[in-house]
C-alpha positions as CSV (number, residue, x, y, z in Angstrom):
1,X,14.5,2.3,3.3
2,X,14.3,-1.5,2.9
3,X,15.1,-4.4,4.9
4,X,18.7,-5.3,5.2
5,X,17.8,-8.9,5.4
6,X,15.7,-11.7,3.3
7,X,12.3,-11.3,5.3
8,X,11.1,-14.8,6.7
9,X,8.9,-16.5,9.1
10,X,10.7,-17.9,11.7
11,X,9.8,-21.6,10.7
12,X,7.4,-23.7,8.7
13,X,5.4,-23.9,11.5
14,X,5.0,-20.4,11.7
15,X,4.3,-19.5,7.9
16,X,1.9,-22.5,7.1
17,X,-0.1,-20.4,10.1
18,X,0.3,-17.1,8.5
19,X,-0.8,-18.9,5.2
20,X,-4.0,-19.9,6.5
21,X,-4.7,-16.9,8.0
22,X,-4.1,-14.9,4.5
23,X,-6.3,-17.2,2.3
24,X,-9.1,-17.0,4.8
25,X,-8.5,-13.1,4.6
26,X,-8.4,-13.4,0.5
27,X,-11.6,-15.5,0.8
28,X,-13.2,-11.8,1.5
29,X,-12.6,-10.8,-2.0
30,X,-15.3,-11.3,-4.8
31,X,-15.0,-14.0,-7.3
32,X,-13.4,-14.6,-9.3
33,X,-10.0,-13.8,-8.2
34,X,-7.0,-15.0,-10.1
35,X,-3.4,-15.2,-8.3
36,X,-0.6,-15.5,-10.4
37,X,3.2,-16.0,-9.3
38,X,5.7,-13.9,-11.9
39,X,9.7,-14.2,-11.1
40,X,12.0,-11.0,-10.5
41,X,15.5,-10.7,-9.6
42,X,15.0,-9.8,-6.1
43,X,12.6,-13.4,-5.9
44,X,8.4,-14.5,-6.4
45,X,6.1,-11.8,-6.6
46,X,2.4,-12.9,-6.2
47,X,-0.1,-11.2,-7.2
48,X,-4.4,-11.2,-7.2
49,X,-6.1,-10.1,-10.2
50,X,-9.8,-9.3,-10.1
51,X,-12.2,-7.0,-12.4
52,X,-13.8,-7.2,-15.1
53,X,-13.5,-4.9,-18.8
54,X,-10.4,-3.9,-20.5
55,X,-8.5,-0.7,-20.4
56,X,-5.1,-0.1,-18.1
57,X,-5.6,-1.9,-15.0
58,X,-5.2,-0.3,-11.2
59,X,-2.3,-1.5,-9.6
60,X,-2.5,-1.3,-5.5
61,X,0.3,-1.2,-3.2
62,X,-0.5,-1.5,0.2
63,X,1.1,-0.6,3.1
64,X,4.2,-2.1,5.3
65,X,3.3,-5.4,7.4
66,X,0.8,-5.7,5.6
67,X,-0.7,-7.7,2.3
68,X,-3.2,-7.9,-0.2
69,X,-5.8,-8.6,1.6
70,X,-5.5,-5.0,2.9
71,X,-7.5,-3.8,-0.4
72,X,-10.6,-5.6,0.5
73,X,-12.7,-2.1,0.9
74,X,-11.8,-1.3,-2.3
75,X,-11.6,-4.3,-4.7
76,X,-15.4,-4.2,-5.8
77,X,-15.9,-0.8,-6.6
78,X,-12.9,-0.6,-8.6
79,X,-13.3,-4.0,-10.1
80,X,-16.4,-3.0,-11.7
81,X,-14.9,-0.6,-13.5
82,X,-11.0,-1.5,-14.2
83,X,-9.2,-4.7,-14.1
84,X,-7.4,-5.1,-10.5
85,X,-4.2,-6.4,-10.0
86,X,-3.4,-6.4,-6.2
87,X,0.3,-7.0,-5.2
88,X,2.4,-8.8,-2.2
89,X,4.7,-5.9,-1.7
90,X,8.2,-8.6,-1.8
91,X,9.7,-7.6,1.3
92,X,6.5,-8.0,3.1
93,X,4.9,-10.6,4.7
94,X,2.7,-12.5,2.1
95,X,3.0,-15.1,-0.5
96,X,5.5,-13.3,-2.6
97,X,8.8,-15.1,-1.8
98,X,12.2,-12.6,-1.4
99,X,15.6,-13.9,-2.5
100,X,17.3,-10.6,-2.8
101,X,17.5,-7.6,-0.9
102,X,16.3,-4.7,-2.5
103,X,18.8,-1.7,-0.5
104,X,17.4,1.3,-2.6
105,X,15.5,3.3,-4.6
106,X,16.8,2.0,-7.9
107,X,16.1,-2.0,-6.6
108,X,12.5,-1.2,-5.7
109,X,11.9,0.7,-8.7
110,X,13.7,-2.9,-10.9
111,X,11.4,-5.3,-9.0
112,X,8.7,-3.5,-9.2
113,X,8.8,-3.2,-13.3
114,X,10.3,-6.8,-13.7
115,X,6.6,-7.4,-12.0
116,X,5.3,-5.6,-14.2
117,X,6.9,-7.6,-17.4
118,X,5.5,-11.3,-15.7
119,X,2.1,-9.4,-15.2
120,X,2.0,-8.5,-19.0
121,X,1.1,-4.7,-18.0
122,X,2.4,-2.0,-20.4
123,X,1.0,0.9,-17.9
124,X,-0.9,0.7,-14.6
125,X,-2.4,3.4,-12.4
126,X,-0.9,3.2,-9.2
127,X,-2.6,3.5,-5.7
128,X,-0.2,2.9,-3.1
129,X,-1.0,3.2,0.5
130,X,1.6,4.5,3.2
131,X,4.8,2.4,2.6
132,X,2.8,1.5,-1.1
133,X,2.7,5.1,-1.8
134,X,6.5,5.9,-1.0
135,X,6.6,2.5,-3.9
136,X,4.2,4.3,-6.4
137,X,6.0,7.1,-6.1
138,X,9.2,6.0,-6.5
139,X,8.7,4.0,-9.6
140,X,7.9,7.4,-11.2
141,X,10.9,8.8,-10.2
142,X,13.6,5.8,-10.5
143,X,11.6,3.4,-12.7
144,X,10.4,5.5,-15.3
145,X,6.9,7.3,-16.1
146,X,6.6,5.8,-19.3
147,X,4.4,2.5,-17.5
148,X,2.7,4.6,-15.2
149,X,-0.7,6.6,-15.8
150,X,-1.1,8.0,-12.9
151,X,-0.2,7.8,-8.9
152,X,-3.0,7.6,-6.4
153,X,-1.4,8.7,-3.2
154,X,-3.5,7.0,0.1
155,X,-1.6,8.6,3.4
156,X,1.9,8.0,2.0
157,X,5.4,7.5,2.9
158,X,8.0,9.6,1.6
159,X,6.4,13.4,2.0
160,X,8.4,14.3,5.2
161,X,10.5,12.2,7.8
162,X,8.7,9.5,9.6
163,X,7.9,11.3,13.0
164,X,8.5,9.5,16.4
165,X,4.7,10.0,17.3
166,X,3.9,7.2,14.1
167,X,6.4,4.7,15.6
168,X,4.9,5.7,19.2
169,X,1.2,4.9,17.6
170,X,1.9,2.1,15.9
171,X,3.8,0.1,19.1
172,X,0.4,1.1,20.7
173,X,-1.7,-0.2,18.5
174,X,0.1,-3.5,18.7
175,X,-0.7,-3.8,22.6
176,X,-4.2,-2.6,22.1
177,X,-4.7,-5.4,19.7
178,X,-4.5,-7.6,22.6
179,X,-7.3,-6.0,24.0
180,X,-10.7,-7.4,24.6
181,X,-12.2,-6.8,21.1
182,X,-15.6,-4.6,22.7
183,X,-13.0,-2.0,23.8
184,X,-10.9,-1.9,20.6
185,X,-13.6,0.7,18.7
186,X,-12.5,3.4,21.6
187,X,-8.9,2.9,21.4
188,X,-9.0,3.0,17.4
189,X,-10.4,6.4,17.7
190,X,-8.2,8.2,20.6
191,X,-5.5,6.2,18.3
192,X,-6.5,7.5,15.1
193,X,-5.6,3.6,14.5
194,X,-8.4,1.7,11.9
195,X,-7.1,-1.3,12.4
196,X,-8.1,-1.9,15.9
197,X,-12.0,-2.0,14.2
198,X,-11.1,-4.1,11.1
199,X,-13.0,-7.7,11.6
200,X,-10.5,-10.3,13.1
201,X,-10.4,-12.2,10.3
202,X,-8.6,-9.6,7.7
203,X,-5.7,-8.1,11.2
204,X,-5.0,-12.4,12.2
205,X,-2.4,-12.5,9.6
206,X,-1.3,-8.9,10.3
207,X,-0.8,-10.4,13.8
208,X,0.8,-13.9,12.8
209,X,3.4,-11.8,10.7
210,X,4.7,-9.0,13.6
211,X,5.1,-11.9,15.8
212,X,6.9,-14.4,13.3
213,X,8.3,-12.6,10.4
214,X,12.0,-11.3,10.8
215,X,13.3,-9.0,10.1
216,X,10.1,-7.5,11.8
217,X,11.0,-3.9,10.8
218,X,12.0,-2.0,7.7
219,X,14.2,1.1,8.1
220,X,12.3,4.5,7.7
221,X,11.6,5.2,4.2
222,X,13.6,8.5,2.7
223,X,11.4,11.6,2.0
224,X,11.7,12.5,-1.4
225,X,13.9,15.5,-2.4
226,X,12.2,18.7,-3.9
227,X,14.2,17.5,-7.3
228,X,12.6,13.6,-7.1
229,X,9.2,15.2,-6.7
230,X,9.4,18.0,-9.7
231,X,10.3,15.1,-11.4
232,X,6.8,13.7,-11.1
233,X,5.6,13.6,-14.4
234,X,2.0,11.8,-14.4
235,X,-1.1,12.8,-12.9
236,X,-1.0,12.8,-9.3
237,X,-4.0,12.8,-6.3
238,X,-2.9,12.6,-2.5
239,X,-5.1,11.7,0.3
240,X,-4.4,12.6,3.5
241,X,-6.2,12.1,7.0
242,X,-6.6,14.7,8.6
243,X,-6.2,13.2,12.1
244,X,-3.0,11.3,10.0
245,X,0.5,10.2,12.5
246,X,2.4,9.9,9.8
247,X,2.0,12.9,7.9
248,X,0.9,16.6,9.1
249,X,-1.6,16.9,6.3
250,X,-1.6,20.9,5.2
251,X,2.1,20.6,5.1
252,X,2.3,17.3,3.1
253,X,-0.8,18.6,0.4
254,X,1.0,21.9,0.2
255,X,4.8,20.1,-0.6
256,X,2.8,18.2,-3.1
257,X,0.9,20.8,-5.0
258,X,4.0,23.2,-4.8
259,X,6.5,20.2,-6.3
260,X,4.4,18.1,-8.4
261,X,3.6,19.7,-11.6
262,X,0.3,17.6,-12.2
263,X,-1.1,16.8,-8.6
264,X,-4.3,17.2,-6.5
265,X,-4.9,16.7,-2.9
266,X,-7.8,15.9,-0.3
267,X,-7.7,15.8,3.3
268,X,-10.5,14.0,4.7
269,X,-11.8,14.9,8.1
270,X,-11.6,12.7,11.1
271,X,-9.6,10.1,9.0
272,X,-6.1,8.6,10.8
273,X,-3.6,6.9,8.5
274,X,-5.5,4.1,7.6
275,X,-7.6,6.1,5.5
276,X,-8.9,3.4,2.9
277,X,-9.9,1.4,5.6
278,X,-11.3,4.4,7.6
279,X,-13.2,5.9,4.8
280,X,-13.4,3.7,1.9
281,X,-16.6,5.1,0.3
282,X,-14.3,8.4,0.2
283,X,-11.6,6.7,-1.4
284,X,-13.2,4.4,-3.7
285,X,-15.1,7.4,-5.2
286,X,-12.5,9.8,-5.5
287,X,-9.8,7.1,-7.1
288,X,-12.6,6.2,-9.7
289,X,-13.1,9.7,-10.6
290,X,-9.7,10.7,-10.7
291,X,-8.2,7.6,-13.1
292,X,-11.9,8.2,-15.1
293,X,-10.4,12.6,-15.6
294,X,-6.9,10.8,-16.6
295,X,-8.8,8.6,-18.7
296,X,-10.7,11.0,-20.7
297,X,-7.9,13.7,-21.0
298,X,-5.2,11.1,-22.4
């Protein structure tokens, strides 16, 4: 479900690239924007912090390949409301740094709390994206509740095998990004794929990484057993697209609302996987309302 190998670029050359690319990406974000290193056992984890006001901050998680910078639809509307620590997933290309190989569900549930300890956070909300919501999860299960307010759910990982159609997708996607960039808006959509519409500047170190960083690919996440999810014990909302590859969304919502004492779900039409990119007013809304009903029941 991890890589079994230390992810790197394949030299200097290659990261100080990739490195570029991600701080002009970053740049994106509203001021001010504070990044902080914190050590785990597993290596570096980097992190952004943003937002302004007290109160339990919104951790996000994003998805696999990808980065921080991912979060940029979402990083002002929830920054005005909570504090907004964005994370490097560590066995992802970004600035956090891996030394260790995390190789299961109890190692990603360790460095994800001993990130927690360097961060200073006693309990987050997580919202986890695709791979970032099979993390969110996960730390529920393995690392404890106790930290964790609630689990926003963005397309995730970890509701049913990955099918071959997502890998199929995704391989296609990579050649369409090639593509002359007036074109890419119609082979997003028959692709269900957001990220062949995203401005240049936030997919370039997207690009950079799946050309330089090996081990390119993770093994395919585990779904959850029935037992993990009844285990669930925090709030819980899961958004699905409805035009999603990964998922097939009335059979995901309906696994989650059977299984998962406290959970809600949304399917949101014409979305794809990439549904906070696809639909962030969507998204941003329903995440602030959802952690704002935790909020005022707790």
């Amino acid at each position: 479900m991890t890589r079994t190998g230390v992810g790197r670029f394949s030299g200097e050359g290659a990261r100080a690239r990739f490195l570029a690319a991600y701080d002009a990406a970053m740049a994106l974000w509203p001021e001010p924007r504070r990044e902080v290193d914190v050590e785990t056992s597993f290596g570096t984890v980097h992190a952004h912090r943003y937002g302004a006001g007290e109160g339990i901050p919104l951790v996000l998680l994003h998805g696999h390949g990808s980065n921080a910078s991912a979060w940029h639809p979402q990083v002002a509307a929830f920054g005005a409301r909570h504090p907004v620590i964005a994370i490097d997933t560590l066995d992802d290309p970004g600035r956090s740094v891996q030394r260790v190989v995390a190789r299961d569900s109890a190692d990603n549930a360790r460095w994800l709390a001993e990130a927690f300890d360097g961060l200073g956070l006693e309990r987050a909300h997580l919202v986890g994206h695709s791979y970032g919501g099979w993390l969110a999860l996960n730390q529920v299960v393995h690392g404890g509740a106790g930290r964790v307010a609630s689990v926003t759910l963005l397309d995730p990982a970890g509701l049913a095998r990955v099918p071959a159609r997502f890998v199929a997708t995704l391989a296609l996607a990579g050649a369409a990004m090639f593509a002359p960039y007036r074109f890419r808006p119609a082979l997003g959509r028959a692709l269900a794929n957001a990220a062949l519409t995203q401005p240049p500047v936030l997919m370039r170190p997207v690009m950079l990484a799946a050309r330089t960083f090996r081990p390119a690919a993770r093994p395919l996440v585990r779904p959850f057993t029935d037992e993990e999810l009844r285990a669930v014990d925090v709030p819980v909302l899961a958004m699905f697209g409805a035009r999603s590859t990964l998922l097939r969304p009335r059979e995901a919502a309906e696994r989650v609302r059977a299984l998962i004492p406290d959970a809600r779900t949304e399917t949101v039409a014409g979305a794809g996987h990439g549904l906070p990119m696809e639909r962030p007013d969507v998204v941003n809304a329903r995440v602030l309302e959802f952690v704002a009903g935790v909020t005022a029941s707790r």
